[in-house]
N, C-alpha and C positions, 0 to 999 in steps of 0.2 A: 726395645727397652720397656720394661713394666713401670707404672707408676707405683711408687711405693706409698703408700697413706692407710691409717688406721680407720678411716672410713670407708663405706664402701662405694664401686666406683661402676658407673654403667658407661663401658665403651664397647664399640663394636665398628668393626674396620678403621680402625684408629681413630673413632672424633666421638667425643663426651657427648653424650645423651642426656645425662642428667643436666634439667633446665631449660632443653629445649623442647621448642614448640609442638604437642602431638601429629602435626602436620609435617615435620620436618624428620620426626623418627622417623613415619610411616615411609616418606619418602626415601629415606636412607634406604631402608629396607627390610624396616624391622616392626611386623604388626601384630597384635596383640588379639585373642579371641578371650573377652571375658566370661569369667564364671558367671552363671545368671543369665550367659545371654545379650542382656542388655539389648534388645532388641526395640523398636520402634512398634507397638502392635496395632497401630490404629495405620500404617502406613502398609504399602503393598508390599509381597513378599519379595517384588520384581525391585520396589523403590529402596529397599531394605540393602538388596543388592547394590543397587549404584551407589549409594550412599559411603559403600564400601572404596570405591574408584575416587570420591572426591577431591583429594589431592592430587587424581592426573587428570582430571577434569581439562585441561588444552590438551592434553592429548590423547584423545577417546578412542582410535583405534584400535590399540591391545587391547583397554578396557571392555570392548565386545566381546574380543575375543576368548580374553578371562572369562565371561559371562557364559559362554558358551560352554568352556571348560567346568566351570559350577553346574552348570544344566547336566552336563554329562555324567558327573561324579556323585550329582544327587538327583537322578531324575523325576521324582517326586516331584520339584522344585520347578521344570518347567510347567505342569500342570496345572501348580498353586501358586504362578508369578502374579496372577491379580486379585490374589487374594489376603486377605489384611493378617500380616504376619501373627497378631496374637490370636487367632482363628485354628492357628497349627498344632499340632500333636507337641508336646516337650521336644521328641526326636527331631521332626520337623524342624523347630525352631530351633535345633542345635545346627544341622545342617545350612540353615539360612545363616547361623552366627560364625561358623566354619567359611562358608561362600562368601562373605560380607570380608572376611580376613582375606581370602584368595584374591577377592579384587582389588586391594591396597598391592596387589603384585608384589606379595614381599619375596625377600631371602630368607628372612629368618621370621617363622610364625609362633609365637608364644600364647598355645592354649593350655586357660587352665579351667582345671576339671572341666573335660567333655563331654564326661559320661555321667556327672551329678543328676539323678531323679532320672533316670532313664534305665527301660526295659533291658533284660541281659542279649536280648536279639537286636535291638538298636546300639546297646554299645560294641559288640561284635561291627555291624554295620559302620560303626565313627569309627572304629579301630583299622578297618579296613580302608576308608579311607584316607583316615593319618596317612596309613602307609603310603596309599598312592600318591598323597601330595608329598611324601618325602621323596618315594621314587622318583617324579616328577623334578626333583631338584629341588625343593624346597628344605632347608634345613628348620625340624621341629623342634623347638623345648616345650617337653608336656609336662604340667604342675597336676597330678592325679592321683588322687585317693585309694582307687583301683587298682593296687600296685603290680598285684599279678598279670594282667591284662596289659598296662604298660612295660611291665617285663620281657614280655611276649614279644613286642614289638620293636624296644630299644637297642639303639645301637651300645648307649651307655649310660649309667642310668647312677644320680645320685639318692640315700633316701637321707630328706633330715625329718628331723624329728625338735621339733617348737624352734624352728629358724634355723638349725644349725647342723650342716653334715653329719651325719654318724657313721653312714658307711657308702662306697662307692666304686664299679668295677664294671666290668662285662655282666650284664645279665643274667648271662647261665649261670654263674660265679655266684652272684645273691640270690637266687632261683635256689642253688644247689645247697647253699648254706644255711645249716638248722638255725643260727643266732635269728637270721633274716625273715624266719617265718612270724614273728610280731611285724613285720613290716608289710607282711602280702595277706594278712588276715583278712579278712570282710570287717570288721570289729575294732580293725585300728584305730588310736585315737586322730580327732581331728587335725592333728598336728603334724600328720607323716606327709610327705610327700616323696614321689618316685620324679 
């Protein structure tokens, strides 16, 4: 059964999110990579990390293991774990802010804009990765400005345009579609999202 209400409503595996604790989504399973980063810079790139795990903090086993997993997908990342995250490249620091989401051990990881102020060889690089953590089993919602590049990679993909659907399909579908090309421009307004 849906809930029917004129507002709108954040559930996921059937239990209201809206109003609970950020430590309680995270733990559901559902963790969020902010735009910006939001990074810690005076703190190590290693502690940036854990910081990410702090909701399973009593149980730190998988949390290594995630660790290692981050190290592996961005291996940059083990050579610059003692090093004070605002120290790092934009890219870098996206990586640490993508690794920080993997260690909350979500299901569902909601990054937005990964590829803001970032080289067109690093966002290749973050694109590639998405994927493996989606291959990985991780279900992604990406909020991206970059609509072609997110196109590239989604399984399904809506765009709105100032808060609100406009259009929504398979991919190749709005790839393929002339209306759609205001939406994959470089040039789009800041409103669009894929």
């Amino acid at each position: 059964t849906r809930k029917e209400s004129s507002a709108a409503s954040d559930v996921y595996k059937r239990q209201e999110l809206a109003g609970s604790k950020p430590s309680a989504i995270v733990q559901s399973g559902v963790v969020q990579c902010p735009e910006g980063r939001k990074l810690f810079p005076q703190m190590s790139v290693l502690r940036n990390l854990q910081l990410g795990a702090y909701v399973h903090r009593r149980d730190p086993g998988p949390s290594q293991k995630t660790l290692q997993e981050v190290m592996e997908l961005f291996p940059i990342l083990r050579e610059k774990q003692h090093d004070p995250a605002g120290s790092l490249s934009g890219g870098q620091q996206q990586m640490v802010a993508i690794g920080r989401a993997m260690m909350g051990r979500p299901q569902a990881m909601l990054l937005d804009e990964p590829s803001l102020g970032l080289a067109p060889l690093v966002i290749k690089q973050m694109f590639e990765a998405i994927q493996r953590i989606n291959a990985a089993g991780t279900t992604v919602l990406l909020a991206e400005q970059n609509a072609y590049a997110a196109l590239k990679i989604a399984h399904r993909a809506y765009v709105m345009e100032s808060g609100r659907i406009v259009r929504e399909g398979k991919p190749a579908e709005l790839l393929a579609d002339d209306s759609c090309l205001l939406y994959t421009s470089d040039a789009a307004d800041d409103s669009l999202r894929v």
